[in-house]
N, C-alpha and C positions, 0 to 999 in steps of 0.2 A: 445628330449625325455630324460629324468630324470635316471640318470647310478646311482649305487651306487654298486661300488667294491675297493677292497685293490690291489694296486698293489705293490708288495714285488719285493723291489730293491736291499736287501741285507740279510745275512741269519745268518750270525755270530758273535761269539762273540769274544771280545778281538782285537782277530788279524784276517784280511781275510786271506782264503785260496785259494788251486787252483781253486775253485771248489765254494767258495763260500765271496759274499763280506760281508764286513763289514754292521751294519744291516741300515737300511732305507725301511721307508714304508709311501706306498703313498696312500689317502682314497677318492677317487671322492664320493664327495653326493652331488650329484643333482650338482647345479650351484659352490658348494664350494669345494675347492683340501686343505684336510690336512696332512702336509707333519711331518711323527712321526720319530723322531732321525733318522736324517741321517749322516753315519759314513760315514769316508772317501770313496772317490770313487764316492758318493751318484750322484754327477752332469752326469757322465757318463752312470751309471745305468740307469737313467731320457732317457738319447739319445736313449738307447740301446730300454728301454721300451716304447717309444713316449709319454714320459707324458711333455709336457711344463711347463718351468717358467712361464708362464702367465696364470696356471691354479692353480697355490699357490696362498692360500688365507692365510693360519697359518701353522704357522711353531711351532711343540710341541715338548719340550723337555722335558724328563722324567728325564735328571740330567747331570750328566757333566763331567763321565769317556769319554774316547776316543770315541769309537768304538758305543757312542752313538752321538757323536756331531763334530769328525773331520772333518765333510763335511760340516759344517754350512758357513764358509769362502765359499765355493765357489759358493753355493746354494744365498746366500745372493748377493754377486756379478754380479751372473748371470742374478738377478733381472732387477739390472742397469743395464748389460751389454743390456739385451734385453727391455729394457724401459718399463717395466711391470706398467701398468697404475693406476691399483686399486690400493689400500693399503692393505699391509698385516701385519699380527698380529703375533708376537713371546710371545708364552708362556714357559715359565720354572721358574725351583726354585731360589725365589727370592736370596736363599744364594749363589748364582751362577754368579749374577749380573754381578761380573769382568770377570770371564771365557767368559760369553757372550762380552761384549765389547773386551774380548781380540779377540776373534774368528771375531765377529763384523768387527773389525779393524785392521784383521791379517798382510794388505800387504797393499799399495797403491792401489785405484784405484777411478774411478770418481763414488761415489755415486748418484743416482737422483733416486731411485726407494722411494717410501715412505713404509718403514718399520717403524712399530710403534710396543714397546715394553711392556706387558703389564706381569710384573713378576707375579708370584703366591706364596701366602705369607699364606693361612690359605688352608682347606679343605672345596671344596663347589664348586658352579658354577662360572666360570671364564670367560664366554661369551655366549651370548644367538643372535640367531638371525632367520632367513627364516628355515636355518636347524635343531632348536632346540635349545637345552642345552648341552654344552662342562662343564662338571663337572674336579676336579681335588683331588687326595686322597693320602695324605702321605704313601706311603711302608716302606717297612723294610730292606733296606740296607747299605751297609759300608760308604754310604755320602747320603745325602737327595736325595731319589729320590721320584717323584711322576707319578700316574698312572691316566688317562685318560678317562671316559667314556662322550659318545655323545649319548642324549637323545631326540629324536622323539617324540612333544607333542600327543595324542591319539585325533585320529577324528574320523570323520564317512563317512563309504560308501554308497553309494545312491544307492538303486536298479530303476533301469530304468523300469521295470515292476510297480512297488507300485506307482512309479511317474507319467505314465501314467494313471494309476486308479483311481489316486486322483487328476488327473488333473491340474497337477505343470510342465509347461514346462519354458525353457525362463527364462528371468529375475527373473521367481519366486523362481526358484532353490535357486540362491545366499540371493535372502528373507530370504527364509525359513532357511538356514544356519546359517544367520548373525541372526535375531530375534528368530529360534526356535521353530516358530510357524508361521500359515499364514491361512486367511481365504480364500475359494475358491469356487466360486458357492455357500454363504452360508454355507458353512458348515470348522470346523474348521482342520488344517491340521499341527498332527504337526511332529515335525523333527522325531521322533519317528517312528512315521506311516508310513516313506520311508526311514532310513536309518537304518545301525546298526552301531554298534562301531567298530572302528579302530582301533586296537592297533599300537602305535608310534613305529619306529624301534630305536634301541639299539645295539650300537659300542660300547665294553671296549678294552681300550691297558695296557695291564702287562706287565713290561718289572720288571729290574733288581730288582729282592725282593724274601725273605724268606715270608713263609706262615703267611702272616698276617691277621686280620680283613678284613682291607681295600679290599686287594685281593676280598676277595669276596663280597664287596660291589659292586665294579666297575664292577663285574662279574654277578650280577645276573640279571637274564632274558632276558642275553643279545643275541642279530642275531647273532652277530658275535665278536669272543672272539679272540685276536690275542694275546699271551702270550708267556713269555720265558719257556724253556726247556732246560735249558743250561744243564744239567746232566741229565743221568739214576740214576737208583735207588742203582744200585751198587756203586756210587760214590756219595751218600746221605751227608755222612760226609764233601765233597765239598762244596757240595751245599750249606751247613749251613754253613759252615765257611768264605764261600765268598760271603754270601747273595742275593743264587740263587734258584731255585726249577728246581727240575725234571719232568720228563715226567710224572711219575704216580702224581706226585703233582697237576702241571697241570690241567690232566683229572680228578684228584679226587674235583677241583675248577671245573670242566666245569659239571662233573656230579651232583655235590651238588648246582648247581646255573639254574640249567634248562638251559643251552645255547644249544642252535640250532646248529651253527656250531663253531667249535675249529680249532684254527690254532697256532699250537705250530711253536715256531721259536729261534733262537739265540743262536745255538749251540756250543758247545766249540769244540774247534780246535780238540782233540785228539779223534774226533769220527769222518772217515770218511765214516762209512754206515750210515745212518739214519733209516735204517728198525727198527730198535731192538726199536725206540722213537715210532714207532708206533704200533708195539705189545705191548709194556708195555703201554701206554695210553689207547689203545684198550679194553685192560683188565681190565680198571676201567669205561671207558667211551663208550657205545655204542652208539652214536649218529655222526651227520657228523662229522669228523676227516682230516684234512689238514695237513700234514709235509711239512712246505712249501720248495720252489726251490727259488732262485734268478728269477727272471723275471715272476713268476708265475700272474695271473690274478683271483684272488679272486673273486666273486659277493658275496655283504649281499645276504641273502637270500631271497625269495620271502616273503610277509606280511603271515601272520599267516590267 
């Protein structure tokens, strides 16, 4: 059966705390595991939450501070260590290239997993496949970073009532799909006449950025919005200077882009309640709301 949930391996920024690790998150859809900046620890996190190496397919980086990519050495290693047999894809900013090979090739060890590296160099789609469209959008922060959204082409749901009516069982289902149309008993039948439209689901990941465009490009209409909140609003001046956004920024992207569910994450160390991140989001955004935990288990939402 076909999963699609975020599992949040890590929750902070900067530096981890007691309480909370460095950030890493992990996106099952369907057959494919993408693994978004995992900061140190991230290998561990994986044990704690039972997600395996050999369900990574891509591995996404949004850019090349710490605390988004110290755990790359060990995640990549692990690969080989567990002789992970597909091939998996590494995305990040192509001006990054050396930080990657240095993380790449931080310590000795015997390579055989096949990681293939596919840098990202303009804004636009960076791979397409069974699960859609992995798009990639320049933000606004103190070294290039980029954000993330995964796009679900739109199909159609069949009613099993209208199908029996019209007399499409069997083989003729896949017809009718693939052509569109289909004659039956005379008479003609088309896709129309038993299904409706399906709207594609929609993952965006915002990680480290001021309020930009982009931001709310990768953000709209998305299931499921997983974005930093590194600051409140009392600490707004921060946020701009270090090219972060707040909780009420956040919610004020999740509210102006129609998202289903928000999941604010990557909090800075000198805040350790998190309550106050979700009254001040709250108050701009009334719709599903997550303050995520380390090890929490996300579900996208159900289809529309």
């Amino acid at each position: 059966m076909s999963v699609r949930e975020l599992i949040v391996l890590g929750t902070a920024s900067q530096v981890p705390t007691r309480y909370r690790n460095h950030n890493g998150y992990f996106l099952r859809w369907d057959q494919e595991g993408f693994l978004f900046d995992p900061g140190e620890g991230t290998q561990r996190q994986m044990l704690l939450a039972g997600v395996s190496a050999a369900g990574l397919t891509r591995l996404c980086l949004t850019h090349f501070h710490g605390d988004h990519c110290l755990g790359v050495p060990g995640v990549i290693q692990r690969l080989s260590l567990d002789r992970v047999a597909h091939p998996v894809t590494a995305h990040y900013p192509r001006s990054g290239r050396e930080y990657f090979a240095r993380l790449r090739h931080a310590c000795a060890f015997h390579e055989v997993a096949d990681l293939r590296e596919e840098p990202v160099d303009s804004d636009g789609p960076v791979a397409t496949g069974r699960f859609g469209t992995l798009e990639a959008r320049r933000l606004d922060h103190s070294i290039e970073s980029i954000g993330y959204r995964l796009t679900e082409p739109d199909g159609r749901r069949f009613d099993a009532r209208k199908l029996a009516e019209f007399g499409v069982h069997g083989p003729a289902v896949r017809r009718l799909q693939a052509d569109g149309e289909l004659v039956v008993d005379g008479r003609l039948v088309r896709l129309s006449d038993v299904s409706e439209p399906r709207p594609g689901q929609r993952f965006a990941f915002v990680m480290d950025t001021r309020l930009c465009d982009a931001v709310f490009d990768l953000a709209d209409g998305a299931d499921l919005l997983v974005i930093e909140a590194t600051f409140l609003s009392a600490d707004a001046d921060l946020a701009r200077e270090y090219g972060h956004l707040t909780a009420r920024q956040a919610a004020q992207v999740a509210d102006r882009c129609g998202v289903r569910r928000l999941v604010l994450t990557h909090f800075s160390q000198r805040y350790r309640d998190l309550s106050a991140f979700r009254d001040e989001a709250a108050e701009v955004f009334d719709g599903d709301l997550v303050v995520a935990e380390d090890l929490a288990r996300i579900p996208v939402p159900r289809r529309r």
